[in-house]
Backbone as CSV, one residue per row, in Angstrom:
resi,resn,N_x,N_y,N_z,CA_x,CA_y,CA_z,C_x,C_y,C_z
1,UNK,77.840,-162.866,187.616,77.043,-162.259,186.557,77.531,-160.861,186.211
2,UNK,78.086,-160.146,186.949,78.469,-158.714,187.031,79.061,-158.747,185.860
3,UNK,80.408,-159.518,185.658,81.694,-159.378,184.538,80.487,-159.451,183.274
4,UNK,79.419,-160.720,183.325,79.632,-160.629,182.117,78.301,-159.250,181.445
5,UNK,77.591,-158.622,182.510,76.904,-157.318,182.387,77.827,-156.235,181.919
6,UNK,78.947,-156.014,182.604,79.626,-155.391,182.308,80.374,-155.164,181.094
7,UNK,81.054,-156.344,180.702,81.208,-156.967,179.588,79.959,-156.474,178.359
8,UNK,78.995,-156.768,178.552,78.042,-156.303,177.568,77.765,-154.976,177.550
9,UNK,77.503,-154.709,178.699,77.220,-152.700,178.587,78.628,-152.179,177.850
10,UNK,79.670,-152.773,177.954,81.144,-151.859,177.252,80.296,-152.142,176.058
11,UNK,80.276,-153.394,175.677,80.200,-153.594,174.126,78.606,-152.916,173.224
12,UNK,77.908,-152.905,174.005,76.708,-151.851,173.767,77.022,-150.291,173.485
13,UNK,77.556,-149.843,174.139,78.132,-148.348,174.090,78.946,-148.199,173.314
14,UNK,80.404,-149.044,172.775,80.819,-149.167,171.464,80.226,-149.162,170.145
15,UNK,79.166,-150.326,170.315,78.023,-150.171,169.263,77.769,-149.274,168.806
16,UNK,77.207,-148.454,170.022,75.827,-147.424,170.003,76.776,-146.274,169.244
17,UNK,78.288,-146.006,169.552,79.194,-144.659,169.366,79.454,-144.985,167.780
18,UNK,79.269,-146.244,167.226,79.673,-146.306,165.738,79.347,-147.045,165.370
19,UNK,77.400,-147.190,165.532,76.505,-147.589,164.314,75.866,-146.686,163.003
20,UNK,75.996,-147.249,162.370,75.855,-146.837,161.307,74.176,-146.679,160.963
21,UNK,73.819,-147.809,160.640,72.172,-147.978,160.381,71.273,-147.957,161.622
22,UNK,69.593,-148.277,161.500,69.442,-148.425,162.954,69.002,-150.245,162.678
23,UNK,69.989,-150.949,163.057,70.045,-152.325,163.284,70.247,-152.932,164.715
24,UNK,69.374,-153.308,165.311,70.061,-154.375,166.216,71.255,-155.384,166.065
25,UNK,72.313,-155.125,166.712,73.597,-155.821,166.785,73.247,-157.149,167.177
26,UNK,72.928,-158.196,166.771,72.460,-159.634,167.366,73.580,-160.345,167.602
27,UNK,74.803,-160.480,166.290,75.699,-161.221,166.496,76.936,-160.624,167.786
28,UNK,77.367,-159.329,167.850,78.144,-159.358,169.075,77.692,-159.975,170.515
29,UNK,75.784,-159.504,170.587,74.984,-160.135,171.736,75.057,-161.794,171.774
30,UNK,74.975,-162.454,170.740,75.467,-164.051,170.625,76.762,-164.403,171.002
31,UNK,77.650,-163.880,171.422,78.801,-163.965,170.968,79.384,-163.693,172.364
32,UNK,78.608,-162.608,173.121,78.954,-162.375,174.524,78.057,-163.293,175.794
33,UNK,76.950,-163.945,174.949,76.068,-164.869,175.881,75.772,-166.254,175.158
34,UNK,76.186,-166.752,174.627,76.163,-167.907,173.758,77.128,-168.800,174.784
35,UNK,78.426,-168.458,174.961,79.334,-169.218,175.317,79.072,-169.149,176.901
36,UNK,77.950,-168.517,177.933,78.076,-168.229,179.163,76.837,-169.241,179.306
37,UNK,76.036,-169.183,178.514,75.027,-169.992,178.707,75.190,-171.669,178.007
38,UNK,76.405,-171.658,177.316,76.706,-172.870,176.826,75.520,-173.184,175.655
39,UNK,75.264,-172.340,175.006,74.086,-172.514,174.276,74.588,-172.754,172.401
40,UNK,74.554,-173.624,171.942,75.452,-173.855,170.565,74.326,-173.212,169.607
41,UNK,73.564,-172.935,169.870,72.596,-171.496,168.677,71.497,-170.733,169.411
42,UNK,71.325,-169.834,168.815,70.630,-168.583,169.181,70.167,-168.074,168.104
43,UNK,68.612,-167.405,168.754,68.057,-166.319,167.644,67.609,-165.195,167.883
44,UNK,67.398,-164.250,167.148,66.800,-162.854,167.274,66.077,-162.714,166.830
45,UNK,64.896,-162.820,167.470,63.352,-163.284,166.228,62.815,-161.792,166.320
46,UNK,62.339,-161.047,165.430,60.636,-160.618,165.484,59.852,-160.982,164.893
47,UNK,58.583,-161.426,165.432,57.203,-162.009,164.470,55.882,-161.104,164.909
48,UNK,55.217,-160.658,164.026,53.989,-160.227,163.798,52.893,-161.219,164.438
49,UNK,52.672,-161.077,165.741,51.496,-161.863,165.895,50.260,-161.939,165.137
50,UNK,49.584,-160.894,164.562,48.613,-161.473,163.918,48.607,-161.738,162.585
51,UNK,49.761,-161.716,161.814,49.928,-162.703,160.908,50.844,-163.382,160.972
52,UNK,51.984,-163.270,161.549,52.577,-164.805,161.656,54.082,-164.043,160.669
53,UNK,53.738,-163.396,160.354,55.175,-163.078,159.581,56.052,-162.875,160.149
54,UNK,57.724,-163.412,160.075,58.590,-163.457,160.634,60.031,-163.167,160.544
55,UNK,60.702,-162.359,160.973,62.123,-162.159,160.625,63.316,-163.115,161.841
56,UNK,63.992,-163.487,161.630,65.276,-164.473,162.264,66.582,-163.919,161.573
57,UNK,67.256,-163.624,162.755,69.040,-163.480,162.672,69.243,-164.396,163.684
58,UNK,70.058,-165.356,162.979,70.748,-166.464,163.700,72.284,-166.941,163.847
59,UNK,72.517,-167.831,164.945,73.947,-168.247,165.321,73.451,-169.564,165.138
60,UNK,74.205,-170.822,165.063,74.673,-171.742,164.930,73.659,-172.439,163.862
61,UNK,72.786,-171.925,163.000,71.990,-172.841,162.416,72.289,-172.293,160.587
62,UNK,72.059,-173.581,160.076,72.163,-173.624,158.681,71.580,-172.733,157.880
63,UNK,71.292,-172.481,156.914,70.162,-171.311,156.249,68.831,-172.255,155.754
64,UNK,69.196,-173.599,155.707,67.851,-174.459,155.239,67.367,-174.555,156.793
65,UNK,67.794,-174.467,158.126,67.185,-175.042,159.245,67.002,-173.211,159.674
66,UNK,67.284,-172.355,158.761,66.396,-170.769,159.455,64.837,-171.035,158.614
67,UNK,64.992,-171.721,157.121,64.179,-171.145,156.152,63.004,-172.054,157.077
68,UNK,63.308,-173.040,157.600,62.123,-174.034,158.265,61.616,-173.713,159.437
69,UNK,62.627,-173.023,159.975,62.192,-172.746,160.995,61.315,-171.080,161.419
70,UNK,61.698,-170.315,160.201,60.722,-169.334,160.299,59.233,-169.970,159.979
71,UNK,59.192,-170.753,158.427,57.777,-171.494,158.211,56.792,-171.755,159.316
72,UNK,57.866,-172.641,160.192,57.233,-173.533,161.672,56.858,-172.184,162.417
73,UNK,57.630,-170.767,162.631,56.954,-170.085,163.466,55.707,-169.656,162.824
74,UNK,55.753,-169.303,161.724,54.489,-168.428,161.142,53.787,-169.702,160.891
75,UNK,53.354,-170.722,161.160,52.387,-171.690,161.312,51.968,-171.857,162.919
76,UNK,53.204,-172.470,163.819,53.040,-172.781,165.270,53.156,-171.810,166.357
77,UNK,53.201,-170.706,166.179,53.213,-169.553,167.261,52.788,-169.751,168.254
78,UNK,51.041,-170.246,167.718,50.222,-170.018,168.926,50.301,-171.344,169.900
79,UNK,50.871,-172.658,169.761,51.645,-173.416,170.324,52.694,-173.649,170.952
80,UNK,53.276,-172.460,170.834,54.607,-172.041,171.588,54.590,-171.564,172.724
81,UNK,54.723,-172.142,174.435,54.675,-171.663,174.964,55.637,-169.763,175.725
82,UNK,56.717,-169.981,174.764,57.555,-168.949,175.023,56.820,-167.903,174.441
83,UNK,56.611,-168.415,173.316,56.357,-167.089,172.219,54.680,-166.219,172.639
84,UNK,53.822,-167.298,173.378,52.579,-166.976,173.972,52.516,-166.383,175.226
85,UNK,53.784,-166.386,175.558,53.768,-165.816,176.882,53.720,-164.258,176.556
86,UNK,54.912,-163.947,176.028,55.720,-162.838,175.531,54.081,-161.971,174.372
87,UNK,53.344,-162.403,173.729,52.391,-162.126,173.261,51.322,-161.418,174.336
88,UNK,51.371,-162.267,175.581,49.971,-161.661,176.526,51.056,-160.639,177.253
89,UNK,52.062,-160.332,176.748,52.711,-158.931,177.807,53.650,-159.277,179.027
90,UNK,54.178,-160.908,178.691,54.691,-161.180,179.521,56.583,-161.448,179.279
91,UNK,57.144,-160.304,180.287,58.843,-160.168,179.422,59.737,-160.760,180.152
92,UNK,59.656,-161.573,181.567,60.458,-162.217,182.012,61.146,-163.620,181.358
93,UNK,62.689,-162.843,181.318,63.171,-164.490,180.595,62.484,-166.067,181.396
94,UNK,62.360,-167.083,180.316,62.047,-168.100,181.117,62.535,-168.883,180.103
95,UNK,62.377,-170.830,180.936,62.684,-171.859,179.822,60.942,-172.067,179.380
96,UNK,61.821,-172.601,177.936,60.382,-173.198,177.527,59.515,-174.288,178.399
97,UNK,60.323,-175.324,179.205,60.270,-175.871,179.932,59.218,-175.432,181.130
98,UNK,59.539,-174.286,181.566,58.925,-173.870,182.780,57.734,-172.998,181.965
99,UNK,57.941,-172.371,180.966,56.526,-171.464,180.428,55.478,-172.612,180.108
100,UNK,56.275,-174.062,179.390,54.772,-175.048,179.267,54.188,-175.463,180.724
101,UNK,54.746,-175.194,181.667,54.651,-175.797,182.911,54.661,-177.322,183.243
102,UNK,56.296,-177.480,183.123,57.249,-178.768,183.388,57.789,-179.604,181.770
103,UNK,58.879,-180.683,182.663,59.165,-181.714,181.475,57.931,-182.362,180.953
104,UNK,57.184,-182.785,181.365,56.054,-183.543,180.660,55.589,-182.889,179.728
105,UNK,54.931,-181.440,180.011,53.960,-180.681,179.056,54.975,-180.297,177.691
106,UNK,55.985,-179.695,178.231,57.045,-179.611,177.104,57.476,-180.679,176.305
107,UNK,57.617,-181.813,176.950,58.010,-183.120,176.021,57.158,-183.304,174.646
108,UNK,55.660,-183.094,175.277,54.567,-183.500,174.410,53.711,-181.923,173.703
109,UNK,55.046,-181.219,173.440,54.706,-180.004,173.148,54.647,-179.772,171.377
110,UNK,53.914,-179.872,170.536,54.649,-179.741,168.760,55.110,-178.773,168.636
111,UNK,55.419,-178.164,169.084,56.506,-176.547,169.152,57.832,-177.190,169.264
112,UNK,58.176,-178.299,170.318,59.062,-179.282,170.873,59.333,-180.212,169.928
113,UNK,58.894,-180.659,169.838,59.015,-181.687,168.304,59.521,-180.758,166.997
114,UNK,59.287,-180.043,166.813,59.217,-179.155,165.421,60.658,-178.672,165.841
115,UNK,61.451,-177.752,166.847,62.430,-177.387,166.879,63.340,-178.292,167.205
116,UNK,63.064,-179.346,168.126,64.175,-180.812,168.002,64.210,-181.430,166.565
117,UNK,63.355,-181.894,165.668,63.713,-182.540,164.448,64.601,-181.354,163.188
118,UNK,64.216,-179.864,163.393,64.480,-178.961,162.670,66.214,-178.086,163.068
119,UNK,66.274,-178.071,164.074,67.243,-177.607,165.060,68.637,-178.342,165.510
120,UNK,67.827,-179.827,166.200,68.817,-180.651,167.156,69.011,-180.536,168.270
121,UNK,67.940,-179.776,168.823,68.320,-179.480,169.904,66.534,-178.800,170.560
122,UNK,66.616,-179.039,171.397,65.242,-179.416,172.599,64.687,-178.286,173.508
123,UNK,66.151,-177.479,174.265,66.045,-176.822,175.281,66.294,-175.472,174.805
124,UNK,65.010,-174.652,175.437,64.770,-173.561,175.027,65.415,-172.435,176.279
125,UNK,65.965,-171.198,176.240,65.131,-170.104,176.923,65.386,-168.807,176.388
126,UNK,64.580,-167.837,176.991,63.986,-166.496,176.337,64.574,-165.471,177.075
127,UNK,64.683,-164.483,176.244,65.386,-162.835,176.632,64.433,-161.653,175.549
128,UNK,62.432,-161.635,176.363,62.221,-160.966,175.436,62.479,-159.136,175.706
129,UNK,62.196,-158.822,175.085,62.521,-157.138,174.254,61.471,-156.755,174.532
130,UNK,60.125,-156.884,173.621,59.112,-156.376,173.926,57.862,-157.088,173.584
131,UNK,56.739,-156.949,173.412,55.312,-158.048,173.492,53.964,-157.158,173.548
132,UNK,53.595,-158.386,173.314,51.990,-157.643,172.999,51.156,-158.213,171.843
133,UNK,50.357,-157.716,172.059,49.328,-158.407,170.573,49.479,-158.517,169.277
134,UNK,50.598,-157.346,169.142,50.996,-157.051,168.043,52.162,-157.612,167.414
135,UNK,53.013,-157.514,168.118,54.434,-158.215,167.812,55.347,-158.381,169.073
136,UNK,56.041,-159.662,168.613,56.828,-160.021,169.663,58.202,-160.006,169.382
137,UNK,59.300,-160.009,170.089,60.537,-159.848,169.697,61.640,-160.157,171.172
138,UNK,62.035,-160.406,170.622,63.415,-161.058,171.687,64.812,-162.341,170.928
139,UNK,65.220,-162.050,172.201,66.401,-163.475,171.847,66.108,-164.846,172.044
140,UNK,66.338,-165.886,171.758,66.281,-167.712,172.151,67.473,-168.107,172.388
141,UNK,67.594,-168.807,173.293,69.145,-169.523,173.287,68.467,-171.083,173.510
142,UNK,69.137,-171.946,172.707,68.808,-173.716,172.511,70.593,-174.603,172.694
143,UNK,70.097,-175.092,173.115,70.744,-176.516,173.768,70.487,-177.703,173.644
144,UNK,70.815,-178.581,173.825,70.347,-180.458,173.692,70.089,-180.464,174.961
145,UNK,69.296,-181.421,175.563,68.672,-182.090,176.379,68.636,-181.733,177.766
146,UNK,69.990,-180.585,178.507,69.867,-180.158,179.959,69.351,-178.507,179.693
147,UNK,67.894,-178.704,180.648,67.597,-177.594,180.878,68.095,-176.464,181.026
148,UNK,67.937,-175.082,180.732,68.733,-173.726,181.721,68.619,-173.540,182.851
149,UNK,69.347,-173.354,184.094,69.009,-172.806,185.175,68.698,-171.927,185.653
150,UNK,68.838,-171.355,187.036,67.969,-170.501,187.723,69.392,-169.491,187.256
151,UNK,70.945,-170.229,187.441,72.185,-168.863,187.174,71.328,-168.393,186.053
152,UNK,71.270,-169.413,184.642,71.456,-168.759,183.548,69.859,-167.701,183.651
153,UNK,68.762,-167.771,184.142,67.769,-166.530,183.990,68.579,-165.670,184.865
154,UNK,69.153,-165.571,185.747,69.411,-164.786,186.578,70.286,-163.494,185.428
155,UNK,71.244,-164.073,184.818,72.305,-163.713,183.942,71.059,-163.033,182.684
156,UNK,70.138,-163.383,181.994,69.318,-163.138,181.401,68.437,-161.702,182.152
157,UNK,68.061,-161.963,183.073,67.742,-160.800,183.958,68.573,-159.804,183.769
158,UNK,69.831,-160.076,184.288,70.529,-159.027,184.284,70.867,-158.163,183.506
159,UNK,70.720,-158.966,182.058,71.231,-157.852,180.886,69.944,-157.609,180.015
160,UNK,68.875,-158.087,180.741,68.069,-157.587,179.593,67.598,-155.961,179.888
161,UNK,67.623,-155.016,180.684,67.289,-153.427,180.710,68.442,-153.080,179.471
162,UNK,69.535,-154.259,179.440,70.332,-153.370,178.529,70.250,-153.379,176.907
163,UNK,69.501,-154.395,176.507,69.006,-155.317,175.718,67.918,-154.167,175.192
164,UNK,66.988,-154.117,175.995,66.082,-153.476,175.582,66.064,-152.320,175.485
165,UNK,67.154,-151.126,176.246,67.263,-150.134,176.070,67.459,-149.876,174.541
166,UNK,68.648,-150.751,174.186,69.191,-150.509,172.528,68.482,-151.295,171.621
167,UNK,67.167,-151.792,172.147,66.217,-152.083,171.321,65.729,-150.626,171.093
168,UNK,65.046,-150.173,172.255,64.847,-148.549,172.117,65.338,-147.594,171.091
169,UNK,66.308,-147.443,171.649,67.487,-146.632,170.566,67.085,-146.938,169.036
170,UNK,67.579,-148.221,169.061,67.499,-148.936,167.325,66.049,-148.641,167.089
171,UNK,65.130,-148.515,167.518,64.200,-148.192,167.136,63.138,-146.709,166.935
172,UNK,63.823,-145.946,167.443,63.857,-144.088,167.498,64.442,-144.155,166.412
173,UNK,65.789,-144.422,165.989,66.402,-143.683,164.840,65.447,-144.559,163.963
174,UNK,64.978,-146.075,163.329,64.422,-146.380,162.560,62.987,-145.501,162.623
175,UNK,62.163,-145.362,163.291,61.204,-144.596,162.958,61.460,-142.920,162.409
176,UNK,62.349,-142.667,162.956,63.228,-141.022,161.929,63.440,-141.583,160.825
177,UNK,63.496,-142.770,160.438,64.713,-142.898,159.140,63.683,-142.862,157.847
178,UNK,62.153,-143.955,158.893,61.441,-144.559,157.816,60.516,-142.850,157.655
179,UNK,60.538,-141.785,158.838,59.340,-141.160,158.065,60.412,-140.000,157.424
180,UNK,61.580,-139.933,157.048,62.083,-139.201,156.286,63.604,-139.605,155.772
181,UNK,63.781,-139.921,154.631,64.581,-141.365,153.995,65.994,-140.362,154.169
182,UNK,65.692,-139.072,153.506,66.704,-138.467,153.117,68.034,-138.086,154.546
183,UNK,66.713,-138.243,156.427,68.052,-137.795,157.338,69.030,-138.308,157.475
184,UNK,68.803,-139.454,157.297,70.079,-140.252,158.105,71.748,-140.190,157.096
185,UNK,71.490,-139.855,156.013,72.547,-139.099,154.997,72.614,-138.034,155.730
186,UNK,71.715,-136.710,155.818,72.030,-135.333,156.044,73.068,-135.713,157.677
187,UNK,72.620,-136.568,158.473,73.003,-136.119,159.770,74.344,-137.117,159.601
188,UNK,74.574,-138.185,158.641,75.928,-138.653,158.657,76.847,-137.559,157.892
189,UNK,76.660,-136.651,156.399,76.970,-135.580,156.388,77.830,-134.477,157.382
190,UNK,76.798,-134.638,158.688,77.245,-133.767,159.771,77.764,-134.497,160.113
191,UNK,78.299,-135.560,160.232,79.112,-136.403,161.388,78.563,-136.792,162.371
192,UNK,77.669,-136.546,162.668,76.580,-137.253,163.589,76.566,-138.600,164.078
193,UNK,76.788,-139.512,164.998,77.347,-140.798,165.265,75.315,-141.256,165.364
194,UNK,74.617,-142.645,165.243,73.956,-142.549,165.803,73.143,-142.391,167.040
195,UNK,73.916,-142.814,167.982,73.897,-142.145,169.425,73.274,-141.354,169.209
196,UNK,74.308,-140.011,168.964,74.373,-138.292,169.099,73.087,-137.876,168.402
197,UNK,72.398,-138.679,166.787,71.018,-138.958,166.252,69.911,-139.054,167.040
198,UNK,69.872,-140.438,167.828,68.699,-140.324,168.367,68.941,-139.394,169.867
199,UNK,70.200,-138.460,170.645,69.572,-137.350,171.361,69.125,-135.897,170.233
200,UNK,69.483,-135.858,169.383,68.987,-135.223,169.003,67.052,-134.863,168.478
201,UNK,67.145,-136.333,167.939,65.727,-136.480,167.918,64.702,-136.495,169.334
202,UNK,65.537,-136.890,170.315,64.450,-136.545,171.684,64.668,-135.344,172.183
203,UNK,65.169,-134.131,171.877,65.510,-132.903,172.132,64.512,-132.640,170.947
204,UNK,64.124,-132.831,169.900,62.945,-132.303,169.037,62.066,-132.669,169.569
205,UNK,62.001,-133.282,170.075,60.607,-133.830,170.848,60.289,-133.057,171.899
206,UNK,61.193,-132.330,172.365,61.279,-131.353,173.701,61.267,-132.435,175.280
207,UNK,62.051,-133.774,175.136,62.098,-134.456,175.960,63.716,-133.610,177.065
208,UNK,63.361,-133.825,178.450,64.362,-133.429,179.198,65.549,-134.706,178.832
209,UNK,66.722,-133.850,179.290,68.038,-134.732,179.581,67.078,-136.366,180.680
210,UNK,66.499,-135.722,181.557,66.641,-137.386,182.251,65.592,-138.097,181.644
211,UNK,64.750,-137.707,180.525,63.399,-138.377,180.231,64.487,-139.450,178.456
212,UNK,65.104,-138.213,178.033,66.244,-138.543,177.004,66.820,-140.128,177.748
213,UNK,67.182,-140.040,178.912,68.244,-140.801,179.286,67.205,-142.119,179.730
214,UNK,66.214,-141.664,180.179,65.614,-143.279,180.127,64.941,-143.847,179.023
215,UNK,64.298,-143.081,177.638,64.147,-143.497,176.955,65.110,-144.376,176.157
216,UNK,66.535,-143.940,176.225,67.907,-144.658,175.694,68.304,-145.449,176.347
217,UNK,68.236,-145.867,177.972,68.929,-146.856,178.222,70.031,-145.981,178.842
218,UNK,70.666,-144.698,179.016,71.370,-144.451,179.391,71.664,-143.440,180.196
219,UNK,72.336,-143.200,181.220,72.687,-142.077,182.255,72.397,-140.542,181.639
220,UNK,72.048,-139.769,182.729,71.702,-138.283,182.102,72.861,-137.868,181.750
221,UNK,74.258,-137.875,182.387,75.420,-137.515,182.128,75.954,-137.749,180.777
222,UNK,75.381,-139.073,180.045,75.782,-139.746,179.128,75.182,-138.540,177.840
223,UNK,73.820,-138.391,177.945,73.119,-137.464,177.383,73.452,-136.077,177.233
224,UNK,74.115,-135.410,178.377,74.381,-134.297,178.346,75.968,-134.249,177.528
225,UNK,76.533,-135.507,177.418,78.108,-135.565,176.778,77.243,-135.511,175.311
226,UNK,76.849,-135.942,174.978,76.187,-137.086,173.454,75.850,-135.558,172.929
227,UNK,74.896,-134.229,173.811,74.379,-133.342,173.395,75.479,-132.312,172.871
228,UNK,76.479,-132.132,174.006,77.501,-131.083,173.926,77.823,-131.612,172.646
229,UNK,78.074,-132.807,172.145,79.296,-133.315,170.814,78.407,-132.394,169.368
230,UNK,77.002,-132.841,169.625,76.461,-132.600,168.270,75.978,-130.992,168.034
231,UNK,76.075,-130.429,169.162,76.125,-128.706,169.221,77.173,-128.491,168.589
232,UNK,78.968,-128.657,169.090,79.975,-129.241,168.772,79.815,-128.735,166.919
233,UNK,79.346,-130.396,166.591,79.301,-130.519,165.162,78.228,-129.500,164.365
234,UNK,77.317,-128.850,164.930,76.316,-128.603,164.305,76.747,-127.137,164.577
235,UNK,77.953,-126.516,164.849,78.210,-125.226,165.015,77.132,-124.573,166.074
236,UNK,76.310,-124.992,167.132,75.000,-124.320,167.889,75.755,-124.875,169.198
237,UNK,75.020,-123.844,170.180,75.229,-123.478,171.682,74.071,-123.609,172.579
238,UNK,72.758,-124.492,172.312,71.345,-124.802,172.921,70.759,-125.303,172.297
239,UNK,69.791,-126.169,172.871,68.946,-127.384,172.282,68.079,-126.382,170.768
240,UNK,67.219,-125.384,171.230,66.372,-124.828,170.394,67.303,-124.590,168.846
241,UNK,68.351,-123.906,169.279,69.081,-123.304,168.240,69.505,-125.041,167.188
242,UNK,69.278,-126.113,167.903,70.550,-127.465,167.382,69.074,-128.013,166.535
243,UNK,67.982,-127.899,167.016,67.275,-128.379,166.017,66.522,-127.492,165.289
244,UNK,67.028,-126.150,165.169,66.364,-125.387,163.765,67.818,-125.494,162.855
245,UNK,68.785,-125.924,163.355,69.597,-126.105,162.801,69.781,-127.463,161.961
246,UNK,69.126,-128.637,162.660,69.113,-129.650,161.895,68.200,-129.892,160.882
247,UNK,67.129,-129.028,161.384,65.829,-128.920,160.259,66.229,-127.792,158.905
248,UNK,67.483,-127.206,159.071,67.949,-126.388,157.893,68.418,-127.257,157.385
249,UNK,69.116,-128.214,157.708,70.063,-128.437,157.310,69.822,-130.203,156.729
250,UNK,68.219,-130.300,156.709,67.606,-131.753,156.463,67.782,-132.918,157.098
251,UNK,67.997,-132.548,158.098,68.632,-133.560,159.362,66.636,-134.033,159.671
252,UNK,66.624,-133.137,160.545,65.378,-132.976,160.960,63.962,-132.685,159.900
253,UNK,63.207,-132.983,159.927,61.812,-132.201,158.998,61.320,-131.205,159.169
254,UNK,61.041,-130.274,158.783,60.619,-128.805,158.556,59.200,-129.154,159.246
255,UNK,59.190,-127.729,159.641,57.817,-127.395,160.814,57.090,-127.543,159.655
256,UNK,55.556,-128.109,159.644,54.695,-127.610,158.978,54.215,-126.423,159.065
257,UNK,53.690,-125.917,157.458,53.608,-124.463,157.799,51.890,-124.749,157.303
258,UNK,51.267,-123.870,158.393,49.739,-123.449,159.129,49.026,-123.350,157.481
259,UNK,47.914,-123.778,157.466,47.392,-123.561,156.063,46.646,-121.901,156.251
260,UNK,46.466,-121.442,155.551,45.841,-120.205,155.315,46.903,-119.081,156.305
């Protein structure tokens, strides 16, 4: 399992040094666990639990077998044993198999039926991200007829802190982006990689290097490199000075100023 963790953390940190938007990378993640798990499609779902609305980035499936198969989620959710798990707060990868509890319950599952006639394929398992009442989100990997094993969660285990870290990430810079449209120009302007973006934004926050580094997914060392670069670019020599500097410079949003 190591190679292929390893394998993924390189290709995560590549990502992370020259993304552009804040997107989750789905297809390199398909691409590095698709073929380990022998899995001929995969998805990257998020759905809105309480309405059912749904987004899918997919590998091996048609665009008429995504358009059906989002429908089927925002109808069958609450029939899904994966997707119900991951809803009550629960993030350990599993098969669908074992979340209905066994072949029988799963056989006679319409979640099961709906993705075998729509799909082609039967065998489920999960790599979620995050959960809750609100929304759920993670990866699927599907197969025909032989279950996943105990390797393949094990392998699922292993890379999901990394998974979810750069869920993290991708999701700091999207909340900067959505409450002020204009930064993510100003700070590409500066040359700003997104990485080097979201430490900057947890240094406005007045988060430490090691609080920075677990919110990202990544080593304090990593943080303290990521910081030096954008001082670096931003002509500044300390955290305080780098974000009155980014807030001049529309990176950041201006302090509100005190009424009266």
């Amino acid at each position: 399992m190591e190679p292929v963790v390893r394998e993924l953390t390189d290709l995560v940190v590549g990502l992370l040094d020259g993304m552009v938007g804040p997107q989750l990378p789905a297809g390199p993640v398909f691409a590095v666990l698709c073929p380990r798990l022998e899995a001929p499609a995969a998805v990257l779902q998020r759905t809105d639990w309480r309405t059912g609305a749904t987004e899918i980035t997919a590998t091996g499936l048609a665009g008429d077998q995504l358009e059906l198969l989002v429908d089927a989620t925002h109808r069958m959710r609450s029939a899904h044993p994966l997707l119900t798990a991951v809803a009550a707060g629960d993030l350990t990868p599993a098969t669908a198999q074992e979340a209905a509890g066994g072949w029988q319950s799963w056989r006679r599952s319409p979640a099961r039926g709906v993705i075998a006639s729509v799909c082609g394929w039967d065998q489920l398992v999960s790599l979620p991200l995050r959960g809750g009442p609100a929304e759920v989100c993670g990866f699927a990997f599907g197969r025909p007829r032989r279950d996943f094993t105990a390797a393949d969660l094990e392998l699922l285990d292993g890379v999901a802190p990394v998974l979810r870290a750069l869920d993290r990430h991708v999701r700091t810079v999207r909340a900067w982006q959505d409450g002020d449209g204009d930064g993510g120009a100003h700070a590409r302007a500066a040359g700003l990689t997104c990485r080097e973006t979201a430490v900057l934004l947890c240094l406005a926050e007045g988060l430490t290097a090691t609080a920075t580094a677990h919110r990202l997914g990544c080593s304090t060392r990593t943080v303290t490199t990521h910081a030096a670069r954008l001082y670096r670019k931003l002509g500044v020599h300390d955290r305080l000075t780098a974000v009155l500097e980014a807030q001049r410079r529309g990176i950041l949003p201006a302090p509100a100023v005190p009424a009266g």
